[in-house]
C-alpha positions as CSV (number, residue, x, y, z in Angstrom):
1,X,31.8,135.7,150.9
2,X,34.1,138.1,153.1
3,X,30.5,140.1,154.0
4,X,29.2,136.5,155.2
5,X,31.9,135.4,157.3
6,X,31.8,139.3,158.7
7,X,28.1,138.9,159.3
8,X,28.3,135.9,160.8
9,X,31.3,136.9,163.4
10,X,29.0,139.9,164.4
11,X,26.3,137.8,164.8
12,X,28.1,135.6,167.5
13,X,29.5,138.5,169.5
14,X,26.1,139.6,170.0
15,X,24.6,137.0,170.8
16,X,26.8,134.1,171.8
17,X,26.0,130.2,171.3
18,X,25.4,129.0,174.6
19,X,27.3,125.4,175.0
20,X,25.7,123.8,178.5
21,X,26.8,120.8,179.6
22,X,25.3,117.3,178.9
23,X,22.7,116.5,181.6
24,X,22.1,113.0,183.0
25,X,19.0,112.3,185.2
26,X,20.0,110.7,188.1
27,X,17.2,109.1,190.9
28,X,17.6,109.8,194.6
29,X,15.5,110.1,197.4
30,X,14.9,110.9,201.0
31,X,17.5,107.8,202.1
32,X,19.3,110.2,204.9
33,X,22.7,110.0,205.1
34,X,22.9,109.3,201.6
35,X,20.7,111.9,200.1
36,X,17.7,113.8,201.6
37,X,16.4,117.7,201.6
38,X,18.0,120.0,204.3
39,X,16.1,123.7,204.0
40,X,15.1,123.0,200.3
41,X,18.2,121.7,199.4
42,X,19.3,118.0,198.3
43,X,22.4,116.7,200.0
44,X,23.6,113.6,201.3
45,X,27.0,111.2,201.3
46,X,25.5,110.2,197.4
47,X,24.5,113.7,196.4
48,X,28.3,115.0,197.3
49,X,29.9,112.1,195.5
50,X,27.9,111.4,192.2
51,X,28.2,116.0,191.7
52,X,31.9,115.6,192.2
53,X,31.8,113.0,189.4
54,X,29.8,115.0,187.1
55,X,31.8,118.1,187.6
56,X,34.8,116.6,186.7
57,X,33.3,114.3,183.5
58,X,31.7,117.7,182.4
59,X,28.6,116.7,183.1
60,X,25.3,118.9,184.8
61,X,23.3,116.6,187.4
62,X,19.7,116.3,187.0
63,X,18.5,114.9,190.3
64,X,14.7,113.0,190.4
65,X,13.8,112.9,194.1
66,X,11.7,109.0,194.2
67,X,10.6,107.1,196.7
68,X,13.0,104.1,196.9
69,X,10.8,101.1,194.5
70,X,10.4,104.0,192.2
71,X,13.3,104.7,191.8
72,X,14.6,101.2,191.4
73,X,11.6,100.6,189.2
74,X,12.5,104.0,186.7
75,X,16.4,102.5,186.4
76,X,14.8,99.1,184.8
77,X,13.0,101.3,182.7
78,X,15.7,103.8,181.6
79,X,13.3,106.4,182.7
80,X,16.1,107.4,184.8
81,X,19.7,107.4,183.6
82,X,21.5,106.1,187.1
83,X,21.4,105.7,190.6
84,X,23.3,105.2,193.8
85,X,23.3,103.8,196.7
86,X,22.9,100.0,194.8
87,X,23.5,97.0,196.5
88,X,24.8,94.1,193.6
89,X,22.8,91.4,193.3
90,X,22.6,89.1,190.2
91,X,18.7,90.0,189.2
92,X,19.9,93.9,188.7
93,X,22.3,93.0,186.2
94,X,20.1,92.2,184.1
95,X,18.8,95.8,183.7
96,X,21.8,97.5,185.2
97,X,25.6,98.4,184.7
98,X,27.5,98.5,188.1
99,X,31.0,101.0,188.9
100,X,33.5,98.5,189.1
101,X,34.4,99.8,192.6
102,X,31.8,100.0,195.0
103,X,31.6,104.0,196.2
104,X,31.8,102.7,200.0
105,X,30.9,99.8,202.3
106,X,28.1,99.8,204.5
107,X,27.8,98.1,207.7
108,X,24.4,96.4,209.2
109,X,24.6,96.0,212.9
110,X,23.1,96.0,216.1
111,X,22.6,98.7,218.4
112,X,21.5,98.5,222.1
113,X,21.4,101.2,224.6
114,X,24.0,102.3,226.7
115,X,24.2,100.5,230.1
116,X,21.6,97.7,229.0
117,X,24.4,94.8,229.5
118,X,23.3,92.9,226.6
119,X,26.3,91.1,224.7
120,X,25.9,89.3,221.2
121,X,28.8,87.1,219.9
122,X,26.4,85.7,217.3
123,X,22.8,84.9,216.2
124,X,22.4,82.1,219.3
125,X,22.4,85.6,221.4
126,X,19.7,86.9,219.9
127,X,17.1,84.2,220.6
128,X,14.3,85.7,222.5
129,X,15.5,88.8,222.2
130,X,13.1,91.0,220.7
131,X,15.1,93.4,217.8
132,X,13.7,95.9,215.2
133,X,13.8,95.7,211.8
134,X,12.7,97.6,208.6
135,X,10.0,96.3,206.4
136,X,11.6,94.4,203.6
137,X,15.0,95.0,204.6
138,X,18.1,92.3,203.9
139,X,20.6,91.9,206.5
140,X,22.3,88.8,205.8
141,X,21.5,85.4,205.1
142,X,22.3,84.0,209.0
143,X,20.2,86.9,211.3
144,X,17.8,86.7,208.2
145,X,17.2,83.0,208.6
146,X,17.1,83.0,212.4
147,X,13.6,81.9,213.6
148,X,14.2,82.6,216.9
149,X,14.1,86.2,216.7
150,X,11.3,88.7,217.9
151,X,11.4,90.9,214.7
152,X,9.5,94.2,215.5
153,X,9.0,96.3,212.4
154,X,9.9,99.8,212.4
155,X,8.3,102.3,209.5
156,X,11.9,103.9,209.2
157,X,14.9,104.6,210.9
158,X,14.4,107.5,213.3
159,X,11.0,105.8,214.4
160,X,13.7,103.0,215.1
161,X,16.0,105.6,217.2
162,X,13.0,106.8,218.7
163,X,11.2,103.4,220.1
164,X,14.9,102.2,220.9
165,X,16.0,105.0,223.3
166,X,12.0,104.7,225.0
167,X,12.8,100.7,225.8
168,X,10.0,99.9,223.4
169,X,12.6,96.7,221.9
170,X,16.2,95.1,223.0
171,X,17.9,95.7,220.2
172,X,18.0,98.1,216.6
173,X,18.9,96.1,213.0
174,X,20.1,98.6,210.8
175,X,22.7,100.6,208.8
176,X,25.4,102.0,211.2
177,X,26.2,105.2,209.9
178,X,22.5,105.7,209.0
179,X,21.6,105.3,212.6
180,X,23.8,107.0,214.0
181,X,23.6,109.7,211.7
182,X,19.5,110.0,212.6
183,X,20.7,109.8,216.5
184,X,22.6,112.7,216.8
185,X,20.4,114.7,214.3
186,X,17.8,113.7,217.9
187,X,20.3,114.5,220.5
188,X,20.1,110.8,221.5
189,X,23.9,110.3,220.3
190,X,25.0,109.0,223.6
191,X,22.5,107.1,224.4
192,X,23.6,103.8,222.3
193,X,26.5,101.4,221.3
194,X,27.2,99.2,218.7
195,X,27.0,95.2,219.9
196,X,27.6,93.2,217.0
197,X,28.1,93.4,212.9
198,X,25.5,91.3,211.1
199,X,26.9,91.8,208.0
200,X,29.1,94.3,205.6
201,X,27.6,95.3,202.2
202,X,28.9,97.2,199.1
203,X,27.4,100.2,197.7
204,X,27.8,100.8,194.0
205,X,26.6,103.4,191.4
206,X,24.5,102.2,188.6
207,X,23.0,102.8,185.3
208,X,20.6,101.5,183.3
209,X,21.1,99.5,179.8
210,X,17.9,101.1,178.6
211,X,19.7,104.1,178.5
212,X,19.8,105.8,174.6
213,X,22.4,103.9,172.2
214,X,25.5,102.4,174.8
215,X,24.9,105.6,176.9
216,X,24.2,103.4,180.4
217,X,27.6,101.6,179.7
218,X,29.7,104.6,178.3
219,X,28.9,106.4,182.0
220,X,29.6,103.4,183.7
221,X,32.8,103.4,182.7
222,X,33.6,107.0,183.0
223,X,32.1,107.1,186.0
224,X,34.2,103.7,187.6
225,X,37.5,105.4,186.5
226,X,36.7,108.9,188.1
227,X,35.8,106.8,191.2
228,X,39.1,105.6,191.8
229,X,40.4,108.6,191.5
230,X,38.1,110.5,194.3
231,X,39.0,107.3,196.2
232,X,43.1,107.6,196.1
233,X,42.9,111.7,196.6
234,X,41.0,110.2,199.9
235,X,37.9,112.5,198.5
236,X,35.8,110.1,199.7
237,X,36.5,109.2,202.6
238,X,36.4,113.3,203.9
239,X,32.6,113.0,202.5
240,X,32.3,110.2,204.7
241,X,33.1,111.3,207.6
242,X,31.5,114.9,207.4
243,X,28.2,112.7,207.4
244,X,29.2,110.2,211.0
């Protein structure tokens, strides 16, 4: 028995057991600031925020890089285990858990160009006014319900930036920090204002409840709890402002 014992004590000096930590697929995609690919490497205001999370739950981060509806479509699934950047809505609970704190708030508004004169104290402003918008994009119920507007779709947001700064529209509809974000990557930093907040939107982290066993809500948890946290040590905040 002693010779076993001694055996087996050799054996795992020479070649150790090799204890890695627990890894939890986690969708993403090129949705900058939040997370896109900077010379090869993923980063972003999510990417910083869900690895801080994971380091300190002991967890390793496996990030899938998905276009947006595929990566909504893999949480329903459980193909995926979680994702950020998730606006609540009712439908998504029924295939998702949501953090109990949102990570951060978003802001939709307007942006005009410098000097352009143009003032909006509501959506009466905007009638006749000719404002860009992104293809299936929710900005709130009034601006979305405002007939009167000249919507002129924009493939993403730095073809937004771009037509904006050329004249090609009045006004930009989009996520502030995103826009501005986009803006100064262009050098057209100075060349807009915001005119008006449409609306203010949570952003949570989710997971899915077709993840293995009570996995999706067991994360959901941890994860809310180590959110506060990064929250009060004003964590997140410092990620948000190294991405305005």
């Amino acid at each position: 028995m002693k010779k076993l014992v001694l055996l087996v004590s050799v054996v795992s000096l020479l070649f150790p057991i090799s204890v890695s930590a627990e890894k939890i697929v986690f969708a993403t995609g090129d949705w900058p600031p939040y997370s896109y690919k900077e010379n090869g490497k993923l980063t972003g205001i999510d990417v910083d925020i869900t690895t801080e999370i994971y380091r300190r739950l002991g967890l390793e981060p496996e990030f899938q890089f998905l276009p947006w509806k595929r990566a909504l479509h893999s949480l329903k699934r459980g193909s995926v285990t979680g994702m950020a950047s998730l606006f609540y809505s009712e439908e998504r609970t029924g295939f998702a858990y949501y953090t109990s704190s949102p990570m951060y708030i978003v802001k939709n508004v307007l942006f005009s160009r410098k000097g352009s004169g143009i003032k909006i104290l509501g959506t009466d402003d905007l009638k006749g006014r000719t404002v860009a918008v992104l293809p299936d994009s929710v900005y709130g119920p009034e601006f979305d319900n405002c007939k009167e507007i000249k919507r002129m779709e924009c493939y993403d947001d730095i073809t937004m930036v771009k037509m904006l700064d050329r004249g090609r529209m009045d006004l930009a509809a989009t996520q502030e920090i995103t826009f501005r974000f986009l803006s100064r990557k262009l050098g057209l930093e100075d060349r807009f204002e915001t005119v008006y907040t449409i609306s203010e939107a949570k952003v949570h982290i989710a997971f899915s409840k077709k993840a293995p066993g009570q996995r999706g809500k067991e994360l959901t948890d941890k994860f809310s709890e180590t959110l506060l946290r990064l929250k009060d040590e004003g964590f997140i905040q410092k990620v948000l402002d190294k991405y305005r």
